[in-house]
N, C-alpha and C positions, 0 to 999 in steps of 0.2 A: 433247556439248552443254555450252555455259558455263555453270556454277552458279548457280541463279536469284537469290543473294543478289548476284553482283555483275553483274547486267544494270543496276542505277542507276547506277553506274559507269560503262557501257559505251554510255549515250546518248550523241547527239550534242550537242554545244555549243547546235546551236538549241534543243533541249529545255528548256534553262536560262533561267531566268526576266530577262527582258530582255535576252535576245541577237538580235536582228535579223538580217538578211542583211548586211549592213557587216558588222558584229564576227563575223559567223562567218566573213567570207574573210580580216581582219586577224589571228584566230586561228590559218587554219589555213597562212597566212604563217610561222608558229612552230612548223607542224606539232602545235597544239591543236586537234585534231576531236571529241575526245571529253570525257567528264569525267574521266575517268580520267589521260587528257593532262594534264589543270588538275593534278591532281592529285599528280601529278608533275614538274610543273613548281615547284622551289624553288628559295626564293632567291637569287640570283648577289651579294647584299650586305646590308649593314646601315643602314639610317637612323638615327643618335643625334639624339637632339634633347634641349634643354639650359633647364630652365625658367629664366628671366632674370627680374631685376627692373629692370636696369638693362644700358643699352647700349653695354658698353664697346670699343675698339678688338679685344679679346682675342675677340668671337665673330663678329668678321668672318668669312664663306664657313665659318660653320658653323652647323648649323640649330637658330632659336631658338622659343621659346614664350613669348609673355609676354600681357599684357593691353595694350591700347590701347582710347585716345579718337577717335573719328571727327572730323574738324575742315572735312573739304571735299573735295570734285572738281574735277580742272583736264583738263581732254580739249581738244585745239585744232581737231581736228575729227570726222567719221564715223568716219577710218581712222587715227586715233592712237591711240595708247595712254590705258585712261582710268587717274587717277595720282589716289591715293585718299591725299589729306594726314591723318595722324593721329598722335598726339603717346602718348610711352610715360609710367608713371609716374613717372620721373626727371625729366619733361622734355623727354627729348629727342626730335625730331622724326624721324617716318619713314614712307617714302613707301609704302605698297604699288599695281604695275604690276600693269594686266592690259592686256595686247596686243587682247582684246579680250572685249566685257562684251554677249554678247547678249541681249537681251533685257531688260534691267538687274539681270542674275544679282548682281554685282557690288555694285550699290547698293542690293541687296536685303537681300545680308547684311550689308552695312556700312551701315547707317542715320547719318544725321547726327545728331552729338552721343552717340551709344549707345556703352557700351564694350564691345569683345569679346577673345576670347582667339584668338592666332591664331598661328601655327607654318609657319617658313618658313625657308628659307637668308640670312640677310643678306649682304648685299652693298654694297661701297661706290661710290658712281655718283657721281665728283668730288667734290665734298665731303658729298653729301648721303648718308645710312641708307635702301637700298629693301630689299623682298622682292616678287622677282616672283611673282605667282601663289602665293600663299598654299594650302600644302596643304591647312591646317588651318584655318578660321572658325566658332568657335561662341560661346555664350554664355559672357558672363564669368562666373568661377567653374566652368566644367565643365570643368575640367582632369583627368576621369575621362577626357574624351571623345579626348584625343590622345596616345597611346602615346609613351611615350619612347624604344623603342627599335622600329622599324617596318622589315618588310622590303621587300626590293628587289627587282620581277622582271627579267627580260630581256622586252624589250616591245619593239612597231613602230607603225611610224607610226597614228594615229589610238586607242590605248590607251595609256591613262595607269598610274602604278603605282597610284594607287586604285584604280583601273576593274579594274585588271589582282588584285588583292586581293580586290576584293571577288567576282569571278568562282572565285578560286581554294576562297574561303570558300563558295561553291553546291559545291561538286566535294566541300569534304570535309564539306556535311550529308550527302552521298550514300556518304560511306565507311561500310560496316556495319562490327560485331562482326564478326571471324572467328577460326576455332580455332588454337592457334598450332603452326606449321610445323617451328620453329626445335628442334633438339637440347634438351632443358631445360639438363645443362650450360654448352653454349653460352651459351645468354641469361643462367644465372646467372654465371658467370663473367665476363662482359663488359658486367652491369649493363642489360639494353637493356630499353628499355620495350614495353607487346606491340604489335600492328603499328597499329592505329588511334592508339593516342597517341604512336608515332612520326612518324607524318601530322601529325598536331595541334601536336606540339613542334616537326617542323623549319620547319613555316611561319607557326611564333609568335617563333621564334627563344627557345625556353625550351629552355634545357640540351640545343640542337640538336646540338650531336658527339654524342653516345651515340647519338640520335634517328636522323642521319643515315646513321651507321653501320647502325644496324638495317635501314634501305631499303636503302642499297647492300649488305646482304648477303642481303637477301631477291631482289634483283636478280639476283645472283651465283650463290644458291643456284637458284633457278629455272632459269639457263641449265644448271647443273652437273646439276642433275636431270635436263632434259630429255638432255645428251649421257649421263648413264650409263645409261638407257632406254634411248637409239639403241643403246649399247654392249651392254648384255645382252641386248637382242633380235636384236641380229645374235651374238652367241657362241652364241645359245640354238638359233640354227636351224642344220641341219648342212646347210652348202657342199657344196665338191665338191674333193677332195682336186686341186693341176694340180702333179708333182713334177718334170713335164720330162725327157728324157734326158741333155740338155747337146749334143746333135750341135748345134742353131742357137746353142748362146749360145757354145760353144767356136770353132764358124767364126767369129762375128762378133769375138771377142778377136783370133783369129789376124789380124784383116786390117786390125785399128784402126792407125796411125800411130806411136803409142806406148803403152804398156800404162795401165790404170787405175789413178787413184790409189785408197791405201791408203781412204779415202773412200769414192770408190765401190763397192770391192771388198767392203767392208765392210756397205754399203746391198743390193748384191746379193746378199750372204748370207740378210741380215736379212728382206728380199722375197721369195727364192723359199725357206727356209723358214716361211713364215709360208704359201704358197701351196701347201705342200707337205701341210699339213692341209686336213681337212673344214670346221674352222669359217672362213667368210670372214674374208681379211684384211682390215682397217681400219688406215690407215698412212700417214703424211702423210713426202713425204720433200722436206726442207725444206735448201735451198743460196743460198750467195750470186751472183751475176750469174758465168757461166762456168764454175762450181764441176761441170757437165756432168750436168746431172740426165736430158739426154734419152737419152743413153746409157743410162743406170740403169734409166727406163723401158722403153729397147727390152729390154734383156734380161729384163724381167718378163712383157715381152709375148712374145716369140721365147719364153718359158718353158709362158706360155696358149699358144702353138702348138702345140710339142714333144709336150702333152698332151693334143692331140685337139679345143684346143677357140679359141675368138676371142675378139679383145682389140679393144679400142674407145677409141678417146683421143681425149678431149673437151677446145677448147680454148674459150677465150673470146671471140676474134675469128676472122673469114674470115682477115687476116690472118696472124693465127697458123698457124691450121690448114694455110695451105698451105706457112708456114715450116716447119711440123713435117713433114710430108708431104714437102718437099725432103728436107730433114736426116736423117727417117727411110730415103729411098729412096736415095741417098748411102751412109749407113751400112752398107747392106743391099748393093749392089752386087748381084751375081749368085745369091746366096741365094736360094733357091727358098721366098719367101715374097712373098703376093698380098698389095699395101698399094694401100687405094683410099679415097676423100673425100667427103666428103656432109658439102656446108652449104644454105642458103638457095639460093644461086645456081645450085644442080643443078637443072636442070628438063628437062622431056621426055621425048624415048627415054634421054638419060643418067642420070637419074635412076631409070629405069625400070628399066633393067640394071644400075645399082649395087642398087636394094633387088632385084630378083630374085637376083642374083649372091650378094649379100649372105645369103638367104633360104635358098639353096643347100649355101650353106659352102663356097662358090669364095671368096671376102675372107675372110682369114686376120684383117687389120688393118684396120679401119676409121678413119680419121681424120675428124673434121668439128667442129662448133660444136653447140650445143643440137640442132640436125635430126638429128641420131643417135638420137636419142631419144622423137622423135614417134612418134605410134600408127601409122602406116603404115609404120614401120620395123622387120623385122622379123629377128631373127638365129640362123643356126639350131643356135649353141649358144655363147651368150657367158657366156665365165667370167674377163675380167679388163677392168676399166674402171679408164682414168687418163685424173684430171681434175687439168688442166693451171690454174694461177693461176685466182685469182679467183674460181671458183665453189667455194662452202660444200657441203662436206658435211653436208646439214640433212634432216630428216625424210623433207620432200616428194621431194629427191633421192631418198634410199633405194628407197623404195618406187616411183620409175619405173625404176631401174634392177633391182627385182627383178623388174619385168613384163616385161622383157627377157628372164629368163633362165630356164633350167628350175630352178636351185637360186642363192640367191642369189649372184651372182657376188664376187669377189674385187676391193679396192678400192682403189687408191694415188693419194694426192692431192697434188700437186706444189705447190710455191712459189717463185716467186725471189724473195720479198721476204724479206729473213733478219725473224724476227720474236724478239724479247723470251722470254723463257722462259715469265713471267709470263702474256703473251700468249695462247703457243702453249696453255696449258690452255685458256685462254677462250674461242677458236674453235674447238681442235682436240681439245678432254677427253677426248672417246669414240675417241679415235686412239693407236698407237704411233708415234714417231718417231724418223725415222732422219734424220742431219745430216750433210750435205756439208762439210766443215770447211776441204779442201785443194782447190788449184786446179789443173787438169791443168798439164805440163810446160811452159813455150813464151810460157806466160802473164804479162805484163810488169805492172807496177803502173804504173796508168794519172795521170799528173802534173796534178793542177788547181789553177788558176790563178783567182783572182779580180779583175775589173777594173773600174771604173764607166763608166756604158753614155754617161758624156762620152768618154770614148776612144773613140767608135762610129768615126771615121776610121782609126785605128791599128790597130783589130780588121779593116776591109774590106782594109787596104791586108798584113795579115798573113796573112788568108784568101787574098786573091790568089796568093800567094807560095807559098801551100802548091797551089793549084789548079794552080798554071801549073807546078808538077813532077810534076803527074800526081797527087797524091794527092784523097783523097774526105771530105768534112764532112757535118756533121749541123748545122741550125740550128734550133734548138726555139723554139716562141712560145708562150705562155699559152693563147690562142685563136684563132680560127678569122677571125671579123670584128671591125672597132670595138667597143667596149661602148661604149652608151650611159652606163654610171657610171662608166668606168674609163680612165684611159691605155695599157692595156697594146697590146702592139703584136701585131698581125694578123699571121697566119701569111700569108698573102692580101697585103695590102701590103708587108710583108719579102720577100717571097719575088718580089716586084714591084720593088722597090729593089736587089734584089740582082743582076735581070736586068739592069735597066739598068748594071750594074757589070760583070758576067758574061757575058751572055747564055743562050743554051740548055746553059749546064753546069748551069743551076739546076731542080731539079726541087722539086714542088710534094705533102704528103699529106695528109690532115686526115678526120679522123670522119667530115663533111656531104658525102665523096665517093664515089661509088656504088661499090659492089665491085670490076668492071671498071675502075672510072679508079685507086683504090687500088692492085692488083694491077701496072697497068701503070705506075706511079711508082716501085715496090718493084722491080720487075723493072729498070726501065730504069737505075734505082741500083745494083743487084746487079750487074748485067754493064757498070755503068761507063762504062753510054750517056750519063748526066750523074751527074756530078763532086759537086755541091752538094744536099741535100734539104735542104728546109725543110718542118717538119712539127710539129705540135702532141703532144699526151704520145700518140698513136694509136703511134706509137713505141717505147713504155717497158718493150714486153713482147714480146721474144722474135725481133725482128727480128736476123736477122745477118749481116752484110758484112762479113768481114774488111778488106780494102780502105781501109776507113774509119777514120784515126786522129785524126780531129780534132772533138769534139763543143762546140760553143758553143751556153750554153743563154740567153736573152736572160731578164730581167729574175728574175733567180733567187731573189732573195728573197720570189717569192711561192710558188715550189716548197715542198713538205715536204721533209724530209729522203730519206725514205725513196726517195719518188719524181725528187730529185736521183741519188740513188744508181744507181735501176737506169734513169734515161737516161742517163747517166754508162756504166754496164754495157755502152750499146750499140757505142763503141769496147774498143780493149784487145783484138779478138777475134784478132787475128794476128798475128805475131811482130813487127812495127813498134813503135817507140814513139810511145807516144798521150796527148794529149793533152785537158783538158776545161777550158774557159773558161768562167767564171760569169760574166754580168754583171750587175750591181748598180745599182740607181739610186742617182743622186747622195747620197740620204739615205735612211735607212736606221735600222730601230728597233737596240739594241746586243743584242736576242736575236736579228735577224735575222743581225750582224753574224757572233754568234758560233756560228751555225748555219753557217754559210758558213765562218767558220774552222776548222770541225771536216771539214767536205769537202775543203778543204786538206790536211788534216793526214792522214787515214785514207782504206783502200781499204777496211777493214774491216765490211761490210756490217752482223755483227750489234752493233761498238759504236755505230755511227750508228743502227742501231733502236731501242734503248737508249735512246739520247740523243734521238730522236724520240717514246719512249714519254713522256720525263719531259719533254718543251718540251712537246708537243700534246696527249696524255693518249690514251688508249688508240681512242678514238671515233674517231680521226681518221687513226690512224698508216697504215694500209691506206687511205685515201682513202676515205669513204664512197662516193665519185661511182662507184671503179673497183670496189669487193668486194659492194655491195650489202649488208653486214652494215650493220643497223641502230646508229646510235648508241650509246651508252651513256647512260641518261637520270640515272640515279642511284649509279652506282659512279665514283670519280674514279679514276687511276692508282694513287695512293698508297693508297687502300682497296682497291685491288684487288691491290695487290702484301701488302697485312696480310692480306686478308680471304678472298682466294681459295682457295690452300689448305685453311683451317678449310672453307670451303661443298665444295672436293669430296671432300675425307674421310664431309663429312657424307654429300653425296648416296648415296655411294657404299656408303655403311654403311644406308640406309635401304634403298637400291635392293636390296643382299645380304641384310637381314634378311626384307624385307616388298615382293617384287618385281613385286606386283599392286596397293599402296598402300593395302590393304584396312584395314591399322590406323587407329585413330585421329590420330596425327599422319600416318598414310599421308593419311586423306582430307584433311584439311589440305593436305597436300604438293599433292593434286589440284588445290586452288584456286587454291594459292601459281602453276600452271602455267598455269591461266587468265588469273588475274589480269597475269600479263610475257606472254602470247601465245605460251607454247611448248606447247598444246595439244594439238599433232598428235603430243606425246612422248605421252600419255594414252591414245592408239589403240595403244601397243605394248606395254600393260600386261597384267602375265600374268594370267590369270583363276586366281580360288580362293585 
């Protein structure tokens, strides 16, 4: 239960004294639902403001304070702007606009004849001095009343940065005392203030870098706590030793193509002894696009076989799942191992004999999506789960996959997005990792080309060319349908233009398509029934057609790196050379440019991660939309590349001194876990 000193924290925004129903759905626009949110929420700038006495060309479009004379209104009608004539003490004449003055807010503060002091951006409007919408109007002589240097939120429509200030200023009357968290060293050695006046300074902007530092490593340190809990409560409980004979993993080498790279040979070491002990593995095995991690997998799973027991590989799409379930049953050939599927889409008697069959220990392999893991799924002796992209290994995972099994099972969690070093602590801390680094044999370096999407002609009439000799494309669109804010082009219309070019070579995939219409577009592209898929990023992960060596991704400059990359991954699978055409709009910011020239340049998945940590910052690089990992609210990259390390040393040395948090900076620590929402680390704390 959340410590009752931070439930005023933990209110919702209505609670807050003049928040209505508008401003609580424009806050939570911003994803601001709570106080706590406000609270967190810091500045993205700084406002200077420059007290003047005089109005010279030099503080043009930059914001001033001075006093003014009221002198008249000119409005020409209802719906113009009212234009408030007033004269500075030099002299010189200036205009303040307001687009609109309801009520006579306007001429209320601005009385005729009265002087006031008032703080604004100057601007020049043909020859004449305005300031529209005056931040600042108060009494002359209260030059207490308008700060000279004011910060800046990130705001949406209908909230202003006052409005947006003053909300944040309710959030931290609501911040208590709390006890401090932080190593003492640490905080001495790096000067930080304790955690309330680090709130206070970074949204005052008073000697905010030390300040801000402090949050983003209470940030930091709170994730790092919570994975070294996950980690000692999973070493702390004793597994189930699975050491394998080698008869399945030995057939399956004899029968591969060509033998494993040093890479993988390497990973499968590193995998089945770690499986070969009692305490569960924890292990993330992390390659770039073909680097052949599913291999790596099966042999950790033919290992959960050999030893009597069942392996379960969870993917993150129906798609996937059934791409892995080919690939798997391929690999396996005549191998005397049961591989069977359970996603959503199972229903009825089939479903009913896969969970019995399942229940049995007739399925050696289970493949599926999340539906593997419902409560009516039942297994009757699983000791090894791979989870395939994109799902976190987090708390709540844990604990469904240990109601699965009779002793917590054994866990490898795969990636093809090559991630950052940096990174890989941040999501994956309570993990060992093992790294694909070489590409199987066979594998070409795939050629990309960057082109502006005014060549759309020269792109259709070079697609043809490649179609008409038989070969297979991929054409990726941003979205699904029109956007009402955007120009970006329809997967849906593209894929409609391109018929009329093609005809039935073109085939059609996208997210908002039922299972079965999915399934049969993938199929009918794998055996080559049509030539062309046009398809949205539903793509990006784990689809493979060899066949295919021509990837053109349309308007590419609004892709991440990352996720250029591994659509980019989904040619190159076959001994062809292949090909990947970016297209670009005609303009183009020059970080987009040169994000695109480094896809040029490199196959190299993890310098392009690298190079996607320090353009997008850490929040972004795995796409929030595809990993479900929450943003980063307060740690940037660069504090996260200084600051990480120091937090998991820390955690880690609290966690091994004081592994129930019973100490005094332990109950601290408790709060620090509440307060970031990694709570559910608090239920694995040892008692005594």
């Amino acid at each position: 239960m959340r410590p009752a000193i931070l439930n005023p924290l933990f209110a919702e925004t209505a609670a807050l004294k003049g928040v209505g129903p508008a401003l609580v759905k424009g806050l939570a626009r911003l994803g601001l639902n709570r106080a706590v949110d406000l609270l967190f929420h810091l500045p993205v700038a700084a406002i200077e403001r420059f007290p003047v006495d005089a109005l010279t060309p030099m503080w043009i479009d930059r914001f001033v304070t001075l006093e003014v004379t009221v002198l008249g209104y000119d409005q020409g009608g209802a719906r113009s702007p009212l234009r408030v004539r007033c004269v500075a003490d030099d002299g010189t004449a200036l205009t303040l606009v307001y687009f609109q003055d309801r009520g006579g807010y306007a001429k209320k503060l601005l009385p005729l004849g009265e002087r006031r002091l008032i703080s604004g951006r100057l601007e020049r409007y043909g020859q004449a001095l305005q300031i529209v919408h005056p931040d600042h109007v108060v009494a002359a002589g209260r030059s207490d009343a308008i700060p000279e240097r004011e910060p800046v939120y990130g705001l949406t429509e209908g909230i202003a940065n006052r409005r947006m200030g003053a909300l944040v200023a309710l959030a931290r009357e609501r911040a208590p005392e709390l006890a401090e968290w932080i190593e003492p060293s640490v905080l001495s050695t790096r000067g930080w203030p304790d955690w309330k006046a680090a709130t206070e300074r970074a949204h005052r902007l008073d000697d905010e870098g030390p300040a801000r530092d402090r949050l983003a490593y209470d940030e930091l340190l709170a994730n790092q706590l919570a994975l070294a809990l996950v980690r000692a409560d999973t070493r702390r409980r004793k597994g189930r030793a699975l050491p394998g004979t080698a008869k399945l993993t030995v057939a399956l080498a004899a029968r591969l193509p060509w033998p494993m790279t040093g890479a993988q040979q390497r990973a499968v070491r590193e995998i089945t002894g770690d499986m070969a002990q009692d305490a569960p593995m924890l292990r993330l095995l992390q390659g770039d696009v073909g680097s052949g991690k599913t291999l790596v997998a099966l042999m950790a799973l033919l290992t959960a076989v050999e030893s009597g027991a069942q392996g379960a590989f969870l993917a993150p799409t129906e798609i996937l799942a059934r791409q892995h379930l080919a690939n798997l049953t391929a690999l396996l050939g005549d191998l005397p191992v049961r591989v069977a599927i359970l996603t959503g889409r199972e229903k009825g008697k089939t479903r009913a004999e896969t969970l019995a069959a399942l229940a049995a220990g007739e399925i050696d392999i289970l493949v599926g999506t999340h539906a593997i893991f419902q409560e009516a799924v039942d297994y009757r002796d699983l000791g090894l789960v791979v989870i395939d992209e994109q799902h976190r290994f987090g708390v709540h995972q844990r604990l469904m996959l240990q109601a699965k099994a009779k002793l917590p099972p054994h866990l490898l969690v795969m990636t093809a997005t090559p991630i950052p070093r940096t990174l890989t602590l941040t999501l994956y801390g309570e993990m060992d990792v093992s790294r694909l680094d070489e590409l199987p044999p066979g594998r070409q370096p795939i050629e990309t080309r960057v082109m502006n999407l005014e060549r759309l002609p020269e792109v259709y009439a070079a697609l043809g060319r490649h179609l008409a000799a038989g070969g297979q494309a991929y054409w990726v669109c941003p979205l699904v349908a029109e956007s009402e804010k955007g120009d970006l082009a329809a997967a849906e219309l593209r894929a409609a233009s391109l018929r009329e070019e093609f005809g039935a070579a073109v085939g059609l995939v996208h997210g908002k398509m039922k299972g079965p219409e999915k399934d049969a577009a993938m199929v009918d592209f794998a055996a080559a029934r049509t030539q062309l898929l046009v398809a949205t990023t539903v793509i990006e992960v784990g689809v493979d057609v060899p066949d295919a060596t021509l990837m053109i991704i349309e308007q590419a400059e609004r892709f991440g790196l990352a996720q250029l990359h591994q659509l980019r991954g989904r040619v190159g699978r076959g001994s062809g050379r292949s090909v990947c055409l970016l297209l670009r709009a005609p303009s183009v910011s020059e970080t987009a440019k040169s994000r695109l020239a480094l896809m040029r340049e490199t196959n190299d998945g993890f310098r392009i991660a690298e190079e996607d940590l320090r353009l997008r910052g850490a929040g972004e690089i795995l796409g929030a939309r595809q990993s479900g990992e929450p943003e980063w609210r307060l740690a940037d990259p660069v504090q996260m590349s200084e600051l990480l390390p120091v937090a998991r040393d820390d955690a880690r040395l609290l966690v091994e001194r004081d592994g129930g948090l019973s100490s005094p900076r332990g109950q601290a620590a408790r709060v620090l876990l509440y307060l970031f929402e990694r709570d559910a680390a608090v239920g694995l704390l040892r008692s005594g």
